[in-house]
N, C-alpha and C positions, 0 to 999 in steps of 0.2 A: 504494500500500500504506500509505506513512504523512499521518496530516493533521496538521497542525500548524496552530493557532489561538492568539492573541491571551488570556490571561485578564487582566490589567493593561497600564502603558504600558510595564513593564519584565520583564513573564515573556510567553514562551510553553510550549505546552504540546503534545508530540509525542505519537501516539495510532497505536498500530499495529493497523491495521484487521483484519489476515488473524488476526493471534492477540491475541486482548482476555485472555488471561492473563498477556500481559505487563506490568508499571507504569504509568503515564502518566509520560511523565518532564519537568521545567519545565525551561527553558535559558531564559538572562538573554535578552534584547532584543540589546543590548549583544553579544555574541556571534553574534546571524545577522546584526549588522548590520557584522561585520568581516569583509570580502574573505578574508581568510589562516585562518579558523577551519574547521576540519575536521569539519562537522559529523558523520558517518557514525562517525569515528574515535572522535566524543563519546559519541554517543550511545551503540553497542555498550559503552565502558568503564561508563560510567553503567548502562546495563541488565545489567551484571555485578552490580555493585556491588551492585544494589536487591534481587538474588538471593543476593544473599549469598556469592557464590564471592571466592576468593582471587584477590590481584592475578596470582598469577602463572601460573593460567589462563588469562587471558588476554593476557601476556605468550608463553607458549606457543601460542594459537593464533595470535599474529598471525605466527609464526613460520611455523606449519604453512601457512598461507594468507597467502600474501606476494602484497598486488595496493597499486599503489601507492596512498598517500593523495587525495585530494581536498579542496581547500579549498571554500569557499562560495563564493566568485568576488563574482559580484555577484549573489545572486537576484533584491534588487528593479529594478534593468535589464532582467534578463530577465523578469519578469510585468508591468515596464511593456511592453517590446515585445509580446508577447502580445496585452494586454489594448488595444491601439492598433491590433492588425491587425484584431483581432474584427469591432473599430467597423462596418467596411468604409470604403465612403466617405463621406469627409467632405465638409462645405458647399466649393460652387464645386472641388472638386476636377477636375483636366481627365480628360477621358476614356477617356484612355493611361495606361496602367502605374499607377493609381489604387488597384487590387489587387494590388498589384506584393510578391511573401511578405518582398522584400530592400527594402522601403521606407524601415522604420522600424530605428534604431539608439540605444539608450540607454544614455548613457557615467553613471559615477558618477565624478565629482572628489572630490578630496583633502576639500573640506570635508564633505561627506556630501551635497551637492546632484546634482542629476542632471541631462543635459540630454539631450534628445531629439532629433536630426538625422531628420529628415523628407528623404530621397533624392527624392521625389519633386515635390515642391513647393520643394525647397532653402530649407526655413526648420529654424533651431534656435531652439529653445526651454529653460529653465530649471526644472527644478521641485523646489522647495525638500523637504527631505527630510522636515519634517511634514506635511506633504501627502499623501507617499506613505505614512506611516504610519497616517495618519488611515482608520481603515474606510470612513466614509461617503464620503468621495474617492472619485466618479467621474472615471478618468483622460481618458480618451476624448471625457466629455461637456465636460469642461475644456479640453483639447486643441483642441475644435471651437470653442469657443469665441472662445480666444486665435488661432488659424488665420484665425477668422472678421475679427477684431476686425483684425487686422495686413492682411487683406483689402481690408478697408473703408478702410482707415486709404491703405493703398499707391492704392487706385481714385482717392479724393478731391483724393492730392498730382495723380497726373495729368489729371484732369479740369482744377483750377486752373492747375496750369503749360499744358495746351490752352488754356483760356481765355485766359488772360496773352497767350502766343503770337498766337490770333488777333485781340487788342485793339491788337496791336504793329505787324500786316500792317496794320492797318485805320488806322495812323498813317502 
């Protein structure tokens, strides 16, 4: 029902589809990017406001309709997992459990970074939070990337320790 888009690095802008007679209303950056913000809470006082009703209408409904709050938790975790499962699979992934829906898991730390736990492959990864704000950030095609990259990287140590090894028998 509602979309919300990007118009600068510090506003967006909430857009309710089912009724375009309602406002569009901007909320800071800053705000969907805090765990503990209430969007739902926000945005109904806001679309009061824009209508011109009294605060204490809606004081009164929040009485008449008591459902608890909702913080934002972490959205960008969640549309990073999403957008990671989409992919399907990825380069060299093994055959089992590769579509697995409980693969992928995206924690947000303290500093605003994110990291990615991959269940299936057991590799975590790190991705830095302008990244995920960047539009043009392909998560997925990134992800295969650096998967790729840690891939080649793990193949090559064991090739050279094989080799080493059979240079050693051969002493």
């Amino acid at each position: 029902r509602f979309f919300i888009y990007s118009v600068s690095e510090k506003e967006h802008v909430i857009m309710d589809k089912e009724n375009r007679w309602e406002h569009e209303v901007t909320v800071p950056t800053r705000k969907l990017l805090d765990p503990k913000f209430c969007l739902a809470e926000w945005y109904a006082r806001k679309v009061n406001e824009l209508r011109g009703e009294h605060p204490h209408t809606w004081g009164r409904w929040r009485r008449e309709e008591p459902r608890p709050t909702r913080s934002m938790d972490t959205p960008l975790a969640a549309q990073a997992e999403q957008l990671l499962k989409l992919w399907g699979r990825y380069d060299n992934d093994p055959p089992r459990n590769a579509l697995n829906p409980e693969r992928f898991e995206c924690v947000r730390r303290r500093d605003g970074t994110h990291l990615i736990k991959d269940y299936v492959r057991s590799f975590v990864v790190e991705v830095p939070l302008h990244l995920l704000l960047n539009p043009k950030f392909v998560l997925a095609s990134w992800y295969n990337k650096i998967l790729r990259e840690a891939h080649d990287e793990l193949c090559d140590g064991l090739v050279q320790d094989s080799q080493e090894s059979n240079m050693l028998r051969l002493l």
